[in-house]
N, C-alpha and C positions, 0 to 999 in steps of 0.2 A: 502636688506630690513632688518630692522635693530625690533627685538620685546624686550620690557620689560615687563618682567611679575609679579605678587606680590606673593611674600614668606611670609614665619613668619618667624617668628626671635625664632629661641628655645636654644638657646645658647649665651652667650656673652665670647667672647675669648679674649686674651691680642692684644693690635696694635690696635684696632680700627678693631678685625674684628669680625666678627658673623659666627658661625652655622647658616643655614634658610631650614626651608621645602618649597621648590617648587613645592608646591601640591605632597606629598611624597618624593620627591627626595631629599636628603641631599648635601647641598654644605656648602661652606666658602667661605664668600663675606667680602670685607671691608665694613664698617659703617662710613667711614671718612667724608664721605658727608651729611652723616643725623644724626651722634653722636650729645645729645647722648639719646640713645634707651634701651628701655626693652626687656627683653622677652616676647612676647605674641606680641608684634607690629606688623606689618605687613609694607613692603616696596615694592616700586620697582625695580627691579632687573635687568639689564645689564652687559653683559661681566664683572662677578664678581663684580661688584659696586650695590649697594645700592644708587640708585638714591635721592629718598623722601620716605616717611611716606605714606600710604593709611590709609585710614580709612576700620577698617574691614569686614563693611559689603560691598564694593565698591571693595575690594577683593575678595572675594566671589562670588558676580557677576561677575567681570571679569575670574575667574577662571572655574565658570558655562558656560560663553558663550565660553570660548577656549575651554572646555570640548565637548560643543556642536557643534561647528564648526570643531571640529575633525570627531566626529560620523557624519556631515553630508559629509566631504569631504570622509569618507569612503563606505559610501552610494551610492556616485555618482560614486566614481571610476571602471573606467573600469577593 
């Protein structure tokens, strides 16, 4: 099963790539595919690629409901 998840973009690095927060986590993703971008944007994220552009608030939600579906898979777990 394959997830993309939405970052921000807080950095622009030389190559076409970015710094992004993954809901806190820092990585370096290429932007080859959505260049070109700001900081403050938000994308989606796969095996280091930056897929598209999200809209922020669309991030958000989706980062609220993985947030939540974590809390509830930990809930249930045996």
């Amino acid at each position: 099963m394959c997830l993309a998840i939405p970052a921000e973009v807080i950095e622009l690095l030389p190559d076409q790539m970015a710094r992004v927060s993954l809901d806190g986590v820092i990585k370096v993703v290429s932007v080859a595919l959505v260049a070109p971008i700001t900081v403050g944007d938000y994308v989606i994220v796969h095996v280091g690629f930056a897929l598209t552009r999200i809209d922020p608030e669309e991030a958000q939600r989706t980062l609220a409901l993985l947030a939540e579906m974590g809390q509830i898979a930990t809930e249930v777990a045996p």
